[in-house]
C-alpha positions in Angstrom: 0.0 0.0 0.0 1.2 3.5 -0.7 2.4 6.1 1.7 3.9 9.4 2.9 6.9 9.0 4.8 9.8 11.5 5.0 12.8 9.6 3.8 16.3 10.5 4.4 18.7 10.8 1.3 21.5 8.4 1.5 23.9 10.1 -2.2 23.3 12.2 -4.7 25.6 11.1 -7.6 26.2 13.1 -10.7 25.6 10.6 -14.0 26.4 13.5 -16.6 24.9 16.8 -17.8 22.6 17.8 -15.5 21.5 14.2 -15.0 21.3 13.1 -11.2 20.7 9.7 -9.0 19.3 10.0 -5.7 19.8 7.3 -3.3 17.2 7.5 -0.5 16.1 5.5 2.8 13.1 4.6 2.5 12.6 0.8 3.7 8.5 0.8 3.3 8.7 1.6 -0.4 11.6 -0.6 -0.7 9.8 -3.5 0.6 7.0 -2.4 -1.9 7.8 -1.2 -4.7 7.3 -3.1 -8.6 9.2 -2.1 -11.6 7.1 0.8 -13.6 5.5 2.4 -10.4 6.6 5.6 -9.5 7.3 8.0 -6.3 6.2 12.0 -5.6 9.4 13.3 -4.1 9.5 16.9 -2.8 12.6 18.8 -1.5 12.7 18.8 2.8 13.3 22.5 1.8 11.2 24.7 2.7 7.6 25.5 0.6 9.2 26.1 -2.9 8.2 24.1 -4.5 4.8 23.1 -3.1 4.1 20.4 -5.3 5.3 17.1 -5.1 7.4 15.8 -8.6 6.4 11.8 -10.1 9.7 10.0 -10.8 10.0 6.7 -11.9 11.6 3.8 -9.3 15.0 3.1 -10.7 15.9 0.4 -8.2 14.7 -0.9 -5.0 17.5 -2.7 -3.0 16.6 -5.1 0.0 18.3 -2.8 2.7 15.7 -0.3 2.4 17.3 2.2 -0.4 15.4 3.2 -3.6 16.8 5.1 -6.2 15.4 7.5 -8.9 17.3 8.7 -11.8 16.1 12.7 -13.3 17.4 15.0 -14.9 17.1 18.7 -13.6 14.8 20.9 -15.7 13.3 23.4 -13.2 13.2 24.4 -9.6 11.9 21.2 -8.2 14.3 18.9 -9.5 17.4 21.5 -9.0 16.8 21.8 -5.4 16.7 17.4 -5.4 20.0 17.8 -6.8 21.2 20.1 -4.3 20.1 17.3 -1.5 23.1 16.2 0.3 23.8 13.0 2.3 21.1 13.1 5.3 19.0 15.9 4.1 15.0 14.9 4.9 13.0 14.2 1.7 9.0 14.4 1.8 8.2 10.9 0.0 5.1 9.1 -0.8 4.5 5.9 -2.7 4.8 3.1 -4.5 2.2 4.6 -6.6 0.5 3.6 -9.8 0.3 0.2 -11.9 3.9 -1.5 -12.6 4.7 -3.9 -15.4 2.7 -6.8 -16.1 5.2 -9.4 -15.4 2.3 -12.0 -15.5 1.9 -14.3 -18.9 4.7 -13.6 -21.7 4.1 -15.0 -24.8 5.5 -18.8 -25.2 8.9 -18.7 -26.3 8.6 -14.7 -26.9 11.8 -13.0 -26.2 11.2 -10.2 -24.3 12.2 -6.1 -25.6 13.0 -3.0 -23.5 13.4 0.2 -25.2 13.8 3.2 -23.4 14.7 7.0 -24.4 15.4 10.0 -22.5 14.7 9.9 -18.8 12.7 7.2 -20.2 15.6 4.8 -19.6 15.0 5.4 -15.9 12.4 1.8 -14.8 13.9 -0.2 -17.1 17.2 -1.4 -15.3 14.8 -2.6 -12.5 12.5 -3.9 -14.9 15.1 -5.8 -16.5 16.5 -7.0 -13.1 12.8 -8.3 -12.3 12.5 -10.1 -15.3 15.8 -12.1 -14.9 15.1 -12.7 -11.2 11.0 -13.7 -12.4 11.0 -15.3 -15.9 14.8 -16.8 -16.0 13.6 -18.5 -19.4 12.9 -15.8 -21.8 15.5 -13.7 -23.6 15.7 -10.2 -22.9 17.2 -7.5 -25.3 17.7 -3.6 -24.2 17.3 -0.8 -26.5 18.7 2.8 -25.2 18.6 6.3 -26.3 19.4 9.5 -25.6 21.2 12.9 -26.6 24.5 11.9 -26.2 26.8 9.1 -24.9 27.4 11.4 -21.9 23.6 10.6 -21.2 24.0 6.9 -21.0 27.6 5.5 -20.1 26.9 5.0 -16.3 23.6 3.3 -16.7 25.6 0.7 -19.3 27.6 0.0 -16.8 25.2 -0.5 -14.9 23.6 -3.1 -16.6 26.9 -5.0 -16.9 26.1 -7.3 -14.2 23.0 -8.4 -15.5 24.9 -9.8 -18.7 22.6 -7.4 -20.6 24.9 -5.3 -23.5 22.2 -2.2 -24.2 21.9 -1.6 -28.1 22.6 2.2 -28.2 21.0 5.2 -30.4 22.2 8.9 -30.0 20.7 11.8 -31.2 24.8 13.4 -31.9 26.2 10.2 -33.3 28.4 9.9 -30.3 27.8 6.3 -29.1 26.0 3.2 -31.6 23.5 4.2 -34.1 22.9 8.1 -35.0 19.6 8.4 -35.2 16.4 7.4 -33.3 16.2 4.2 -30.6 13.1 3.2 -32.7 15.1 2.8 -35.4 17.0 0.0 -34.0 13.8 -2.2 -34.1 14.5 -2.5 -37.8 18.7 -2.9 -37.1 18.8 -5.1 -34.1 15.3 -7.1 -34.1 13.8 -7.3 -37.5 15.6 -10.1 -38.8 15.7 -13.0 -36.6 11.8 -13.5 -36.4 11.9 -14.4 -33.1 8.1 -12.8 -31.4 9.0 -10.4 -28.8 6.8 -8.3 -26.3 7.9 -4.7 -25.7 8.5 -2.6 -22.5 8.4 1.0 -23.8 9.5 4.1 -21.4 10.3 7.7 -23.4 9.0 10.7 -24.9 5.6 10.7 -26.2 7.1 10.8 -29.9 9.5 8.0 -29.3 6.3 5.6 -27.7 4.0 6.2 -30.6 6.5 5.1 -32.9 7.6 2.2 -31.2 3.8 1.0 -30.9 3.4 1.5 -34.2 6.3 -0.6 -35.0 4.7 -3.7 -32.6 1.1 -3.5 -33.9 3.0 -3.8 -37.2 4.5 -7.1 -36.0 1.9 -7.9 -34.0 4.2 -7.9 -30.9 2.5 -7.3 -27.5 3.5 -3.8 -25.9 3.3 -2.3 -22.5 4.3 1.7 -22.3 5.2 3.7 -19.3 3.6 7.2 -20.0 5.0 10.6 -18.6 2.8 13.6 -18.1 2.2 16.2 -15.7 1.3 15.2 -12.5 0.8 17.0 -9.0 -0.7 14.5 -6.6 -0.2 11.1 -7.7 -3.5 9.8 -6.6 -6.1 11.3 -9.0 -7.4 14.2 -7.0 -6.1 16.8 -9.5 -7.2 14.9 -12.5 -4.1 16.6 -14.4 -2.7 13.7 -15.9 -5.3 12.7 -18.6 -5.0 10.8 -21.7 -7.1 9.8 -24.3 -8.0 6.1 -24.7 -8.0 4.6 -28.1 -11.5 2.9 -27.7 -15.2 4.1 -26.7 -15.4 2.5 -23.6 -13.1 4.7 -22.1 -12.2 8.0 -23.6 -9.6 8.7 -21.0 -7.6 7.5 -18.4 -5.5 8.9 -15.5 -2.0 8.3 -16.1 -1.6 8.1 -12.2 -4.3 5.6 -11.1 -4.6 3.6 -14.1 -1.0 3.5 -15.0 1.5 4.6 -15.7 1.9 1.5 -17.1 -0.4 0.2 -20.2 -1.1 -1.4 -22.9 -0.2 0.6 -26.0 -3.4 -0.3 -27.9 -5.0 1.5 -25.2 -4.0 4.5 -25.7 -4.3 7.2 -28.7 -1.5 8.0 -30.1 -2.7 10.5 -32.4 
């Protein structure tokens, strides 16, 4: 069950420009949290800010630590960045629906692609699906501006065994171009049925589900919008639904996690 608690931050580690990694103490959400759902953080400073920001869990670690991965683009998330070790953080969560985890496809292997700040769930998610579903094959699929953007987080996944296929926007690291564009380079030749775990910009997610209903590949997308509570009081976060049954849905309560034929893309 989600909840507020005021966490204490444990490091705040600089991963390139303006990109940050807050390690935080907070063993309830720890205990809780599912790869997908998300946290409202808000700065122990004082009342600027007053609203809480959604960030994605990056990890969860068994000791009580989470971890979320931003990059600073206002007030909010430059006064996060300022947080030093055992500064109070105002914390509440695990919200929202994770990953569906539940029933792959026989014999599918299985396809993350994330962009941007999008990248952020998807080492956890990638961790879960080892730990969970040990049989299917898992391929990653990163992008972002730069290499800058990206070179911890490969690391990172180096003790998974996992070697991310890599698109930047400058040409600096893999393909120059687009990560969707790697579904064509990396995936579209071996035939083998995969089911997508999407997390990016809006741009980046419609083409990618366009891409799997193309191939009839199952796909599950992590939306990001606007968000101020994280429980569907302000009803801020709305989206339009691709059928008539229902024309739109919350991204906080019924995601942020869903099925890309759900949504409209248009």
């Amino acid at each position: 069950m989600p909840g507020q608690f005021l966490a204490t931050v444990e490091k705040n580690e600089s991963l390139g420009p303006a990109i940050c990694r807050l390690t935080i103490l907070a063993p309830e959400i720890a205990a809780a949290g599912q790869p997908g759902q998300f946290v409202m953080l808000r700065s122990g400073r004082g009342l600027d800010p007053l609203l809480s920001r959604p960030f994605s869990l990056h990890q969860t670690f068994p000791h009580g630590r989470i971890q979320v991965l931003f990059k600073v683009l206002g007030e909010g998330t430059r006064k996060l960045a300022a947080l030093g070790a055992g500064e109070p953080l105002g914390i509440v969560g695990p919200l929202g629906r994770g990953f569906d985890l539940a029933a792959p496809r026989a014999g599918a292997r299985l396809g993350l692609i994330g962009g941007g700040m999008g990248v952020a769930p998807l080492f956890f998610l990638a961790r879960e699906i080892q730990r969970r579903l040990p049989e299917f094959g898992l391929d990653v699929l990163l992008g972002a501006r730069a290499k800058q953007e990206l070179e911890q987080l490969l690391i990172d996944f180096g003790p998974l065994k996992i070697e991310p296929r890599v698109a930047t926007d400058d040409g600096s690291l893999g393909h120059h171009g687009l990560v969707p564009e790697l579904i064509e380079k990396e995936w579209g030749k071996d035939g083998k049925l995969r089911q997508v775990f999407c997390c990016g910009p809006w741009p980046m997610m419609a083409a990618v589900a366009q891409r799997c209903r193309e191939r009839d590949w199952s796909c599950q997308v992590s939306l990001e919008t606007m968000m101020a509570c994280g429980f569907s009081a302000c009803l801020g976060c709305a989206v339009a639904g691709s059928g008539q049954r229902e024309r739109y849905f919350h991204v906080c309560k019924d995601g942020p996690v869903f099925n890309a034929a759900d949504i409209s893309w248009e």
